[in-house]
N, CA, C and O atoms as a DFTB+ gen file, in Angstrom:
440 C
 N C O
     1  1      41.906      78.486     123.629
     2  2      42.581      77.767     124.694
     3  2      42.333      78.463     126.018
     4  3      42.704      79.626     126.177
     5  1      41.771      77.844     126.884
     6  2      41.465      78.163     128.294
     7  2      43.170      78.750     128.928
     8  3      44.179      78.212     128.471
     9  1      43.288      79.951     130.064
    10  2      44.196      80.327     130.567
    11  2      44.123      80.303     131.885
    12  3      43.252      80.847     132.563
    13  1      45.404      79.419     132.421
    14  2      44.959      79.224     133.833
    15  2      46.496      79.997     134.442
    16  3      47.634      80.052     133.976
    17  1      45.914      80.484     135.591
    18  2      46.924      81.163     136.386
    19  2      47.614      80.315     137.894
    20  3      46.951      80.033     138.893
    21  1      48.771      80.096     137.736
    22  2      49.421      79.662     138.826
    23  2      50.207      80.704     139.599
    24  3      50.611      81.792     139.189
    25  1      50.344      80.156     140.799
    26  2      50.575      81.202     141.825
    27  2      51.809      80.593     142.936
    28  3      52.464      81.117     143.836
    29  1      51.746      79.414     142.436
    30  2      52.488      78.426     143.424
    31  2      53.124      76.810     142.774
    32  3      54.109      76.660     142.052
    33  1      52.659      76.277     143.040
    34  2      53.390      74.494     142.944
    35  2      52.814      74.053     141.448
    36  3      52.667      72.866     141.153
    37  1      52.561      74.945     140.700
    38  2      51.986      74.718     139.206
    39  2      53.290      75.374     138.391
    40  3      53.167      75.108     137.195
    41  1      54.241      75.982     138.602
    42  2      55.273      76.612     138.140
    43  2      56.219      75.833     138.255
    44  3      57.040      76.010     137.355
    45  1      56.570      74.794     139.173
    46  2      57.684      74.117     139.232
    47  2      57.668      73.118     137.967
    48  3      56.728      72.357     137.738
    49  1      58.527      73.190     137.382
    50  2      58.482      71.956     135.728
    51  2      58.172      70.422     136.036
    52  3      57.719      69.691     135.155
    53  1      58.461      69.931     137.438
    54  2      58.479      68.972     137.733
    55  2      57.145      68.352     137.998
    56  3      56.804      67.259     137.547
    57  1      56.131      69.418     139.052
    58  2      54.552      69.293     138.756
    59  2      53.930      69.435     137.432
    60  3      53.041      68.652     137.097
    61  1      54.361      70.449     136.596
    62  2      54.241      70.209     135.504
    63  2      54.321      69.145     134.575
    64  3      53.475      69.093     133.682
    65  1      55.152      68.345     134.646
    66  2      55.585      67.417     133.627
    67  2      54.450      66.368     134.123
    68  3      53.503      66.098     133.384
    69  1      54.564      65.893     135.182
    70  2      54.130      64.778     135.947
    71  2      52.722      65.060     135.673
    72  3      52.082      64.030     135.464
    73  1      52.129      66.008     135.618
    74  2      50.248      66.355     135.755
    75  2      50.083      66.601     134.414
    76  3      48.941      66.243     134.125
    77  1      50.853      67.185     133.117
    78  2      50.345      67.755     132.027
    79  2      51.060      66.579     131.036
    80  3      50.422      66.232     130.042
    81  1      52.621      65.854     131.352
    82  2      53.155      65.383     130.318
    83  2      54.103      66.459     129.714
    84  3      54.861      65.839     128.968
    85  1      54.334      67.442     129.694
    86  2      54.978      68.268     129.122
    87  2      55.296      69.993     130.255
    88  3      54.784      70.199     131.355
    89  1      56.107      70.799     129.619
    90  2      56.334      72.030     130.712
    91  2      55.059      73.130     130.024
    92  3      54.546      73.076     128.906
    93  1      54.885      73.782     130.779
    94  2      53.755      75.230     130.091
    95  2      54.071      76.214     129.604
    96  3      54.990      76.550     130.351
    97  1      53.994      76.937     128.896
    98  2      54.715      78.171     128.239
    99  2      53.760      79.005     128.583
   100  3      52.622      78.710     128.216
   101  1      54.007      80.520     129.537
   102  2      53.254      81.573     129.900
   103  2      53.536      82.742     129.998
   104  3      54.175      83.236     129.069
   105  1      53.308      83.260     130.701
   106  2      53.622      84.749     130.654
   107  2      53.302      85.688     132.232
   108  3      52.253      85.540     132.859
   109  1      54.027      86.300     132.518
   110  2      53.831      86.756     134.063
   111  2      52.617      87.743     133.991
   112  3      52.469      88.561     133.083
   113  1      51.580      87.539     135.282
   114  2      50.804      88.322     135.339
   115  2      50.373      88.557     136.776
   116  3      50.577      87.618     137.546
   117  1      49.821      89.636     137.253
   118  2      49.134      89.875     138.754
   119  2      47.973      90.007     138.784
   120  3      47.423      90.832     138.054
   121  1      46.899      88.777     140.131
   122  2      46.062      89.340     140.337
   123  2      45.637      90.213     141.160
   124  3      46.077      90.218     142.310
   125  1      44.700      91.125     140.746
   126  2      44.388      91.684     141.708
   127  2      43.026      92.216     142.536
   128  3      41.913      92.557     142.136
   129  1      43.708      92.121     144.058
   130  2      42.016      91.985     145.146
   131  2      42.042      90.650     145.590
   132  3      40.973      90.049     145.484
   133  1      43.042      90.010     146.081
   134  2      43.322      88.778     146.289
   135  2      44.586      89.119     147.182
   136  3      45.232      90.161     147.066
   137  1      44.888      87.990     148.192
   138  2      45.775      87.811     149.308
   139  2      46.310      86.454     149.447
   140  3      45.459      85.574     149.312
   141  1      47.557      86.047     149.694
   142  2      47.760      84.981     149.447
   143  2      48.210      84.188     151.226
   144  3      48.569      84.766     152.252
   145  1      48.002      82.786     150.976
   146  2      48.351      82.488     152.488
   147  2      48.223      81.000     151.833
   148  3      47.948      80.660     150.682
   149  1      48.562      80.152     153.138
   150  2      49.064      78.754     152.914
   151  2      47.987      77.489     153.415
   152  3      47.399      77.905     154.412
   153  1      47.691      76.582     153.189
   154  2      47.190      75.623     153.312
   155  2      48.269      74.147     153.769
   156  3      49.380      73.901     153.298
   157  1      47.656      73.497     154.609
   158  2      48.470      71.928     154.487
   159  2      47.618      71.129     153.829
   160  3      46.388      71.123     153.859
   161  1      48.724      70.135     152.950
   162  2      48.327      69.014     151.985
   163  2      48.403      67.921     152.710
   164  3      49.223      67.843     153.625
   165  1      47.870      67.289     152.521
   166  2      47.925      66.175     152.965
   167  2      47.341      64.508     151.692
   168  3      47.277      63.284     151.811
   169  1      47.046      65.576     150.575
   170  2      47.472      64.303     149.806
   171  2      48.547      63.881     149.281
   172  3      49.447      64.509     148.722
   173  1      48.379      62.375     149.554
   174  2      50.284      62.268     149.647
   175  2      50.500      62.194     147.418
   176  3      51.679      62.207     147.064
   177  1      50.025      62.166     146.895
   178  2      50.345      62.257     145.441
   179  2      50.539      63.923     144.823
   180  3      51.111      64.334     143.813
   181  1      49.842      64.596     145.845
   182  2      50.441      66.005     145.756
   183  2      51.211      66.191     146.210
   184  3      51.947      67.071     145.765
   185  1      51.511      65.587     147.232
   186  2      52.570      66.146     148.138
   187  2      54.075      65.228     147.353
   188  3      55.209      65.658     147.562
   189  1      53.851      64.051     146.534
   190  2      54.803      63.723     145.969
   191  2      55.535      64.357     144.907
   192  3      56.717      64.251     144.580
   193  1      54.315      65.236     144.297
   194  2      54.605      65.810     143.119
   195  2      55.390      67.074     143.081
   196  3      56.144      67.437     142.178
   197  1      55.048      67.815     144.410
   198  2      55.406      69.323     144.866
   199  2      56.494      69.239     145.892
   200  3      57.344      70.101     146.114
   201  1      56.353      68.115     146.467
   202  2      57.630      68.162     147.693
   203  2      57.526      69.106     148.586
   204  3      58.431      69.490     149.326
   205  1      56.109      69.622     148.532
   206  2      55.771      70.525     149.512
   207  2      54.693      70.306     150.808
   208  3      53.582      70.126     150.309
   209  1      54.619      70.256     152.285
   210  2      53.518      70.273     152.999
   211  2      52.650      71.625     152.802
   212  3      51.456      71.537     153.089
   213  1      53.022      72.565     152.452
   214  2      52.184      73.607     152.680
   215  2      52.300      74.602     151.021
   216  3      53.157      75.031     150.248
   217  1      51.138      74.574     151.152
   218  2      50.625      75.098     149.340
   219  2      50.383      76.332     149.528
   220  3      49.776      76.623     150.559
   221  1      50.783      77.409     148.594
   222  2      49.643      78.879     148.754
   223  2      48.638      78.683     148.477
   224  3      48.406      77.726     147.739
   225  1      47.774      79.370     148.870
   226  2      46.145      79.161     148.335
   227  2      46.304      80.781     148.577
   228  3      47.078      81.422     149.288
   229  1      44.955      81.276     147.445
   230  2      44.433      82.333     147.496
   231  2      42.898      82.882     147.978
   232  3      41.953      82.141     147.710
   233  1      42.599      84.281     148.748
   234  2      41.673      84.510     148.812
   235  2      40.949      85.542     148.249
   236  3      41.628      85.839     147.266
   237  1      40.139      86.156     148.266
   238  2      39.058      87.344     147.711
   239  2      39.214      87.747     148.629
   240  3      39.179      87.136     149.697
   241  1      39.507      89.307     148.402
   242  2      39.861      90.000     149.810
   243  2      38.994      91.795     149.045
   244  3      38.687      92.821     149.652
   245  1      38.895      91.520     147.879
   246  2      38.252      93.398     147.633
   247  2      38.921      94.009     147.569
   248  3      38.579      94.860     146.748
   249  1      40.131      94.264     148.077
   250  2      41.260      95.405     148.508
   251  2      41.692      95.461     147.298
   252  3      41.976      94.326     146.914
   253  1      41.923      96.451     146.314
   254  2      42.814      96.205     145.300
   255  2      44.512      96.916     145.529
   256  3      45.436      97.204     144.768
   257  1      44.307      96.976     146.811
   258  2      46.043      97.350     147.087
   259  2      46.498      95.730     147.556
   260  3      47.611      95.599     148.066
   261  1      45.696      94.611     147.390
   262  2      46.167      93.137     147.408
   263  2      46.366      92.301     146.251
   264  3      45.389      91.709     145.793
   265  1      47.375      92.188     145.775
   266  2      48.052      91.311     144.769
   267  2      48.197      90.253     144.949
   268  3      48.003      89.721     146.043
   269  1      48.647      89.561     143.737
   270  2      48.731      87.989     143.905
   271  2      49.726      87.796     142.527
   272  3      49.304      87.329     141.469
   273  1      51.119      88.244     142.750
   274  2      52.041      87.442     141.369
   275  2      51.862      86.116     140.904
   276  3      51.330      85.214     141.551
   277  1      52.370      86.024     139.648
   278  2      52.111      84.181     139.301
   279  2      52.238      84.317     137.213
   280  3      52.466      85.177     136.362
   281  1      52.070      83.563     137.256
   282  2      51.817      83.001     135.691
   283  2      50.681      82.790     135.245
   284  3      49.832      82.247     135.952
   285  1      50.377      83.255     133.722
   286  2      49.339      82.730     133.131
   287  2      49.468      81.794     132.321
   288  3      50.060      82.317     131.377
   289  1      49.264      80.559     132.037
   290  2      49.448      80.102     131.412
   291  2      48.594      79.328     130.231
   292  3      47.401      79.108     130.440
   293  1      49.155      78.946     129.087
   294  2      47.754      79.118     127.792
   295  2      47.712      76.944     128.104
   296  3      48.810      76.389     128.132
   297  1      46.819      76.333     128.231
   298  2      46.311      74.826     128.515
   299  2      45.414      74.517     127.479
   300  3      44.878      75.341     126.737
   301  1      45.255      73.154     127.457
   302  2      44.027      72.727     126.779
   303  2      43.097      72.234     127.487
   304  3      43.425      71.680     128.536
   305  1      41.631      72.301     127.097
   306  2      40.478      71.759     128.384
   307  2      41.263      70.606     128.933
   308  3      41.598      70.812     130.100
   309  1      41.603      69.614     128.513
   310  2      42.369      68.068     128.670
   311  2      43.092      69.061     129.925
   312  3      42.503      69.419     130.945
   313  1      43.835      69.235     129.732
   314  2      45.262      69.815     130.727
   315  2      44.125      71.178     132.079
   316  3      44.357      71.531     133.235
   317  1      43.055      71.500     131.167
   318  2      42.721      71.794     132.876
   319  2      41.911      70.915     133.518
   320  3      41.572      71.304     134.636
   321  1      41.515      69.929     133.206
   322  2      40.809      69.016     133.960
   323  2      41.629      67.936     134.771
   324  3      41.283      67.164     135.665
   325  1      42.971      68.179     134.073
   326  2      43.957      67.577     134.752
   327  2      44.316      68.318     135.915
   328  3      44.108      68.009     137.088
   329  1      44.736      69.074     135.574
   330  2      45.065      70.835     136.871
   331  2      43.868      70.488     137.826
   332  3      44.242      70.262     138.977
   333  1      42.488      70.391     137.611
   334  2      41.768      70.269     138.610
   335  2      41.678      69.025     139.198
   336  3      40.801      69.139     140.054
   337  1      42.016      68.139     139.205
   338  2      42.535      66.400     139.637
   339  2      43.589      66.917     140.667
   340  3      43.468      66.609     141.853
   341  1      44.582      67.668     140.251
   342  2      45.873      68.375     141.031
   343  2      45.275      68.993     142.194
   344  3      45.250      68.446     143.297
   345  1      44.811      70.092     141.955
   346  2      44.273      70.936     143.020
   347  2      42.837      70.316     143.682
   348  3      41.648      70.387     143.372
   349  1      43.527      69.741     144.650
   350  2      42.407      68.910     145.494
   351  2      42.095      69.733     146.238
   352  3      42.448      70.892     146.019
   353  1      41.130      69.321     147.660
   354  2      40.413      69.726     148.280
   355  2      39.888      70.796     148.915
   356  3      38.676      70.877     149.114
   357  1      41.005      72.009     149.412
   358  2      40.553      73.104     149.955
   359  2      40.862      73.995     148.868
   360  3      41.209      75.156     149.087
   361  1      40.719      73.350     147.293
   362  2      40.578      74.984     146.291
   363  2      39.410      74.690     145.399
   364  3      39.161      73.527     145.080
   365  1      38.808      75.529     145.055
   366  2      37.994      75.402     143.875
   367  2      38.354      76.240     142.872
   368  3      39.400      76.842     143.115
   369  1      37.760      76.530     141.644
   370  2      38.146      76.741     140.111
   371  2      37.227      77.873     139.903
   372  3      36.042      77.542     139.930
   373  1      37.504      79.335     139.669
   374  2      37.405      80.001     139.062
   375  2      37.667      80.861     138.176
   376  3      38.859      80.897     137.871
   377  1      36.633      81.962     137.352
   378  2      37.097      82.678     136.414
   379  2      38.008      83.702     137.601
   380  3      38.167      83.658     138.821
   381  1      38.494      84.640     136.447
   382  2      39.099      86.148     137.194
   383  2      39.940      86.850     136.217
   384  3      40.699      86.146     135.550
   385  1      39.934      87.910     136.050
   386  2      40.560      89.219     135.082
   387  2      41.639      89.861     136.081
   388  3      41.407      90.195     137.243
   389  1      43.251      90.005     135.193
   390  2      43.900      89.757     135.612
   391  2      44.598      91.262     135.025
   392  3      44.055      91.799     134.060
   393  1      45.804      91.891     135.652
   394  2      46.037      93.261     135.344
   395  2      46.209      93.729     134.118
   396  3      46.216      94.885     133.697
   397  1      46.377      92.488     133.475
   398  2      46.953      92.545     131.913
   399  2      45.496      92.877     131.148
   400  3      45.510      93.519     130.098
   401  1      44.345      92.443     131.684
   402  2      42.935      92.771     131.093
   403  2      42.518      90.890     130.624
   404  3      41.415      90.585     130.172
   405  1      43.296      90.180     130.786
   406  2      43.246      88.715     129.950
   407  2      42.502      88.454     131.595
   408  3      42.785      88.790     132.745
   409  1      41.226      87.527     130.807
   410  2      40.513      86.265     131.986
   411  2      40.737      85.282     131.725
   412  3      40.692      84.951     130.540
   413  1      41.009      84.563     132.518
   414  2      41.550      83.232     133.030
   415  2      41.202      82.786     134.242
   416  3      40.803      83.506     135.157
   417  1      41.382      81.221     134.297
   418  2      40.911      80.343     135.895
   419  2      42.089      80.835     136.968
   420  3      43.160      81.378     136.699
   421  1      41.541      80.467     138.288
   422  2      42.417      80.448     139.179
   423  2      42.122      79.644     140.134
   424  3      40.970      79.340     139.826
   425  1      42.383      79.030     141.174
   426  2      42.044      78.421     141.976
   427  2      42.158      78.530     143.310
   428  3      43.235      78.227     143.823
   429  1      41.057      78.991     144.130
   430  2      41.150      79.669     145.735
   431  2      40.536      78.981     146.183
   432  3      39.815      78.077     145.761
   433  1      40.875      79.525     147.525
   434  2      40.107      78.720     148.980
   435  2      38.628      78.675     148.973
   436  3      37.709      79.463     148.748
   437  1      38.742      77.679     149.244
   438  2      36.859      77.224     149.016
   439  2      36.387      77.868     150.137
   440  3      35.185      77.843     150.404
């Protein structure tokens, strides 16, 4: 099972339910060498889902005194291809190894 890490509007049960059908069961983890900062949405089906204008997004920054808290959570391909339908336009989908030693996707600023 693919492990994807949320950092933001993927934790709330309510995006959850609505994008997966069901809540996620995970486990807390940090990345790290990454910095976090905000983006505006402007799709309105995200923005229905999150109730949020402004999303964290993450960057690659090298620094490993830069963290990034969040969840890992265990998905099925189905449920990340859904996650990537979710995370529209200014993120893309990558791997990344996470403090715990577990790799998993994440999704940063393009």
């Amino acid at each position: 099972m693919p492990l994807l890490f949320s950092y933001g509007t993927l934790q709330k049960p309510q995006v959850q339910t609505e994008t997966f059908g069901r809540l996620l069961h995970g486990t807390p983890d940090v990345l790290i060498g990454y910095q976090l900062r905000y983006v505006e949405i402007t799709d309105p089906e995200v923005l229905r889902k999150s109730q949020r204008q402004f999303h964290p997004i993450i960057a690659h920054t090298g620094n490993n005194a830069d963290t990034v808290s969040g969840v890992l959570f265990e998905i099925t391909d189905a449920e990340l291809a859904q996650a990537d339908r979710y995370e529209v336009d200014d993120y893309k989908r990558i791997e990344a190894t996470f403090a715990s030693g577990k790799i998993g996707f994440i999704y940063v600023e393009k």
